[in-house]
LODRENDO-77738 format. One record per residue (C-alpha): x, y, z; residue number from 1; residue in one letter. Coordinates in nm, 2 decimals. Layout:
BEGIN
<u=X | v=Y | w=Z | i=NUM | aa=a>
...
***
This chain:
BEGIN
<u=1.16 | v=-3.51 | w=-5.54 | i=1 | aa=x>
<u=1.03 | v=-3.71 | w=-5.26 | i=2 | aa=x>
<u=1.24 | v=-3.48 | w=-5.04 | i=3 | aa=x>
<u=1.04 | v=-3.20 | w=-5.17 | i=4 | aa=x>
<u=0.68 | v=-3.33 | w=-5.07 | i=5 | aa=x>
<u=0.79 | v=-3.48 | w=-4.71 | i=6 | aa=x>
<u=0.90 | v=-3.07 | w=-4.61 | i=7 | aa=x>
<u=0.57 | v=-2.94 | w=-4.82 | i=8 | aa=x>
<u=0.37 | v=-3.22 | w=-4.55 | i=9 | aa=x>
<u=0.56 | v=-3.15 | w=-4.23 | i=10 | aa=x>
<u=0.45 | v=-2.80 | w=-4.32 | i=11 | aa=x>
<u=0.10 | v=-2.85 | w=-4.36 | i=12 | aa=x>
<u=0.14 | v=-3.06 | w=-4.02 | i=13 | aa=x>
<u=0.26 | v=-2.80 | w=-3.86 | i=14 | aa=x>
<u=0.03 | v=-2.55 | w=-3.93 | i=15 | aa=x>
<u=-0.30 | v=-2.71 | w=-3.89 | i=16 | aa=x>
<u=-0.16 | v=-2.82 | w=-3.59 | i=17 | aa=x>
<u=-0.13 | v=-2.47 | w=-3.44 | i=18 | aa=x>
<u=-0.48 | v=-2.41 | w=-3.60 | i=19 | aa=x>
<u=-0.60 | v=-2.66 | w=-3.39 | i=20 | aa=x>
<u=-0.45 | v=-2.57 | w=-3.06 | i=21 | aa=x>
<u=-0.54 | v=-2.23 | w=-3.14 | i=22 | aa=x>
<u=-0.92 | v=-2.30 | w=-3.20 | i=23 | aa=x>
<u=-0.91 | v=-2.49 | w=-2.89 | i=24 | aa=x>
<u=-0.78 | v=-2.21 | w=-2.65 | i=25 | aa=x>
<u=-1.04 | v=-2.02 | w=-2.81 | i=26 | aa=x>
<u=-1.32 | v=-2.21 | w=-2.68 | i=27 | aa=x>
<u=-1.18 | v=-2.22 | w=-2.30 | i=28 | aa=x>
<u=-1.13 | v=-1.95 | w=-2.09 | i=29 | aa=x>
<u=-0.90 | v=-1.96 | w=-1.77 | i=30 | aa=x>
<u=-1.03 | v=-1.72 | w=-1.47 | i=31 | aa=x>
<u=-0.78 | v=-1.63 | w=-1.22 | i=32 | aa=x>
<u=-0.91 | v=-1.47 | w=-0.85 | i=33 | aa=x>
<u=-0.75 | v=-1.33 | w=-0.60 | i=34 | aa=x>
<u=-0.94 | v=-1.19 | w=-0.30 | i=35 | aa=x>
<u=-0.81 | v=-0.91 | w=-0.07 | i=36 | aa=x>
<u=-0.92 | v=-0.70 | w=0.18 | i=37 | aa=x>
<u=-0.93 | v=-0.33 | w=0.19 | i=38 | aa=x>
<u=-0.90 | v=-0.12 | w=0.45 | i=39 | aa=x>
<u=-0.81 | v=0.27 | w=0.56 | i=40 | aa=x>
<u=-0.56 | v=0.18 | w=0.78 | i=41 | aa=x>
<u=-0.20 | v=0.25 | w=0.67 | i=42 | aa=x>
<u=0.04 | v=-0.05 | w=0.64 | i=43 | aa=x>
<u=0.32 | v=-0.12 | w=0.42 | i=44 | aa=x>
<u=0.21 | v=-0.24 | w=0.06 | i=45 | aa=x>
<u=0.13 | v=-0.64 | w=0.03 | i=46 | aa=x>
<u=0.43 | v=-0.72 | w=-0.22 | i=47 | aa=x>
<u=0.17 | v=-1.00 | w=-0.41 | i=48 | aa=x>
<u=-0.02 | v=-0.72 | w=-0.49 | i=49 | aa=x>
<u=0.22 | v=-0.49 | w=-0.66 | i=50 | aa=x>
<u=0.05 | v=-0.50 | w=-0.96 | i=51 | aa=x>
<u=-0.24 | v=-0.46 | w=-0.90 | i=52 | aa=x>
<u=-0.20 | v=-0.18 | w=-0.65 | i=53 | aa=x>
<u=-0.28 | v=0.11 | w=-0.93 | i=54 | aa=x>
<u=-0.60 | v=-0.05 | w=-1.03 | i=55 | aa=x>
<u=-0.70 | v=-0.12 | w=-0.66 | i=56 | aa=x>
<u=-0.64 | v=0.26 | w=-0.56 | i=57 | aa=x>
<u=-0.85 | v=0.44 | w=-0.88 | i=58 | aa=x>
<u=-1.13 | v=0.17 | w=-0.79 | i=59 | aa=x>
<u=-1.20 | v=0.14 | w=-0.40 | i=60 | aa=x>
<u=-0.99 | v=0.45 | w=-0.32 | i=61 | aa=x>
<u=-0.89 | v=0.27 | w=0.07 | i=62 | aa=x>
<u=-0.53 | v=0.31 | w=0.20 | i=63 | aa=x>
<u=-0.36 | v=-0.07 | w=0.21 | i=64 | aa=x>
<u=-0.45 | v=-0.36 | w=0.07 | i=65 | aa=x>
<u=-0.39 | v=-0.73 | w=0.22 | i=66 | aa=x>
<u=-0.38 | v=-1.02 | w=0.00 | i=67 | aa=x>
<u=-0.60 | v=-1.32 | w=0.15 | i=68 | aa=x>
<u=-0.59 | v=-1.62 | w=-0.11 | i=69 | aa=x>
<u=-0.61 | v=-1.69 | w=-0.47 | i=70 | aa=x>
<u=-0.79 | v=-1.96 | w=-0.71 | i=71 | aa=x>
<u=-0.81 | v=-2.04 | w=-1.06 | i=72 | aa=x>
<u=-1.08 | v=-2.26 | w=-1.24 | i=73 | aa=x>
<u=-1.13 | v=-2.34 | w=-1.67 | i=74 | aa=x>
<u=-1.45 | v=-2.34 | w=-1.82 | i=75 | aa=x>
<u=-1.55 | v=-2.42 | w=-2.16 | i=76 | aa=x>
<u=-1.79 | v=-2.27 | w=-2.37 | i=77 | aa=x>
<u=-2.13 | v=-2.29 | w=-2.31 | i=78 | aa=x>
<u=-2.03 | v=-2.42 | w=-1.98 | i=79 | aa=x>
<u=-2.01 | v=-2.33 | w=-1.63 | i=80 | aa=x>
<u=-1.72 | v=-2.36 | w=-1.34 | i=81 | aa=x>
<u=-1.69 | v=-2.19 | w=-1.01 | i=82 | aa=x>
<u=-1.39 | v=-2.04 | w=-0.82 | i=83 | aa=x>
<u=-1.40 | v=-2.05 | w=-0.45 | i=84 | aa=x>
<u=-1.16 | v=-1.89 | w=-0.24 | i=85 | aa=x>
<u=-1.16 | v=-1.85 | w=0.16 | i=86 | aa=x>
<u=-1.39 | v=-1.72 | w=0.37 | i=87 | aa=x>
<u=-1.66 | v=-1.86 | w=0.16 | i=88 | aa=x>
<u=-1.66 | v=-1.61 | w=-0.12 | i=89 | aa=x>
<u=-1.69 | v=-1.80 | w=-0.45 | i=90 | aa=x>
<u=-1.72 | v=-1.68 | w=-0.78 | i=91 | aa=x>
<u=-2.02 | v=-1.85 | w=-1.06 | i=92 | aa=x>
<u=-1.87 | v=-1.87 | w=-1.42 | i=93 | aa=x>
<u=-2.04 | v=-1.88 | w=-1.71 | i=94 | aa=x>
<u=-1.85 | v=-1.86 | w=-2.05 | i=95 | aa=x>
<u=-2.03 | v=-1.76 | w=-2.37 | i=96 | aa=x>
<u=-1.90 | v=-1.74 | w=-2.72 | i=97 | aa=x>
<u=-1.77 | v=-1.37 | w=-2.78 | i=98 | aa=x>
<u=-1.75 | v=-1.21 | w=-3.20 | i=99 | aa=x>
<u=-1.47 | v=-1.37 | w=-3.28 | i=100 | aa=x>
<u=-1.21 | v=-1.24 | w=-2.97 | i=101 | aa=x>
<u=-1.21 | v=-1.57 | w=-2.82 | i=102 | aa=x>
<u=-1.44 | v=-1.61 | w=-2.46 | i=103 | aa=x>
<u=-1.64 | v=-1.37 | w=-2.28 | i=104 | aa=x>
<u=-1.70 | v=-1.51 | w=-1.91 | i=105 | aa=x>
<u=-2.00 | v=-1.38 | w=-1.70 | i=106 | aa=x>
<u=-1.85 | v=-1.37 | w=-1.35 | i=107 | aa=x>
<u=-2.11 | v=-1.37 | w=-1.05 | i=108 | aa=x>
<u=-1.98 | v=-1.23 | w=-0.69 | i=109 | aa=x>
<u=-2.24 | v=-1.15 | w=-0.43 | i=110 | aa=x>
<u=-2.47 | v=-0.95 | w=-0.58 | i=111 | aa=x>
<u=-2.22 | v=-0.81 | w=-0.85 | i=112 | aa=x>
<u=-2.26 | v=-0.98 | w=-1.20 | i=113 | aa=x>
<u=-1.99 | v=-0.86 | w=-1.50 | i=114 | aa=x>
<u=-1.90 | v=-0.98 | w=-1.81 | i=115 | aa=x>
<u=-1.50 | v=-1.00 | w=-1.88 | i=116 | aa=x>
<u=-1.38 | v=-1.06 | w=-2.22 | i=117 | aa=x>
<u=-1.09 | v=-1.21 | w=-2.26 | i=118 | aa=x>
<u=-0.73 | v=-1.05 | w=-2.14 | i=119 | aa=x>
<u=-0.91 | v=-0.84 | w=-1.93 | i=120 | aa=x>
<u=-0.87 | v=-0.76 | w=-1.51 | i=121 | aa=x>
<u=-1.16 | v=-0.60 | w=-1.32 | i=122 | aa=x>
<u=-1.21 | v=-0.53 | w=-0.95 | i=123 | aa=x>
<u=-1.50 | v=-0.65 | w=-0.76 | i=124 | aa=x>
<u=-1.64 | v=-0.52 | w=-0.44 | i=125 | aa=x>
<u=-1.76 | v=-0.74 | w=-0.21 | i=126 | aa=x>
<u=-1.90 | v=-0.77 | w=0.13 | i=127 | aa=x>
<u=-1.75 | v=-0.60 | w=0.45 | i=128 | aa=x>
<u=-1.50 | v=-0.79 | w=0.62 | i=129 | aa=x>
<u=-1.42 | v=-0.72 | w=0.98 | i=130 | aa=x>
<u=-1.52 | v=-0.45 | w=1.22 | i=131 | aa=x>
<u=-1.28 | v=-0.15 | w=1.12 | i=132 | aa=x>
<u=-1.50 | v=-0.09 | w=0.80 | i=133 | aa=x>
<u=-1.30 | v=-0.29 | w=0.59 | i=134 | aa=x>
<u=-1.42 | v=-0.47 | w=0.27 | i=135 | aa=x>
<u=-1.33 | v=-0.78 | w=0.07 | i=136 | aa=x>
<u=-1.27 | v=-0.72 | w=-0.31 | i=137 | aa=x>
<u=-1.18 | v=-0.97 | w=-0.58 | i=138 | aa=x>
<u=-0.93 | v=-0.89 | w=-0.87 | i=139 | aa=x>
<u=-1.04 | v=-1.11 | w=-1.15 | i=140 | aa=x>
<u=-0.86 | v=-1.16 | w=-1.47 | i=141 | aa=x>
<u=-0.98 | v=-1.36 | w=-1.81 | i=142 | aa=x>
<u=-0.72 | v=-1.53 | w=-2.02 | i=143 | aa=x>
***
């Protein structure tokens, strides 16, 4: 009998365990950057942007793509945290409670502000970079 209860308990462990760890991932959001610079000159594709390649295309519409850096950063909700990446482009975060989806993050980049919900991957356009009318861009994804 006592066999019985300790399984029943180790159950009930269990589970409100994974309701916890769950609940907590709810209320954090990761944001992962990656800045690259587009440009309309033809060069062989940048391998760390492979996947992203498609998106990049339909979005800015240049011909190659170089990959320049890449930062991550947490923020909590209610809270604020800030990605930075080089050449002094940054990204403001601001994570606010979503219906029941987990996180929405408010991203700021320049002069662009957007809203990604969680599991999500925009593009952002940023500033030109360089003299050959090339532009930086950021590839954000929320998790």
């Amino acid at each position: 009998m006592k066999h019985k209860y300790v399984g029943l308990v180790f159950l009930l462990t269990v589970t409100l365990f994974a309701r916890a760890t769950f609940a907590a991932d709810a209320k954090r959001a990761t944001i992962h950057a990656i800045l690259v610079v587009a440009s309309n000159e033809r060069r062989a594709a940048d391998p760390k942007l492979a996947p992203y390649e498609d998106n990049l295309k339909r979005t800015l519409r240049y011909e190659s793509y170089r990959y320049v850096g890449e930062d991550s950063a947490s923020v909590a909700s209610g809270g604020t945290a800030r990605v930075v990446l080089p050449g002094n482009n940054r990204l403001d975060l601001e994570a606010e409670k979503s219906d029941g989806r987990g996180l929405r993050v408010k991203v700021h980049f320049g002069s662009t502000d957007v809203v990604i919900p969680a599991g999500k991957t925009v593009v952002l356009v940023g500033r030109p970079a360089g003299e050959k009318g090339e532009v930086s861009a950021v590839i954000v994804t929320a998790n």
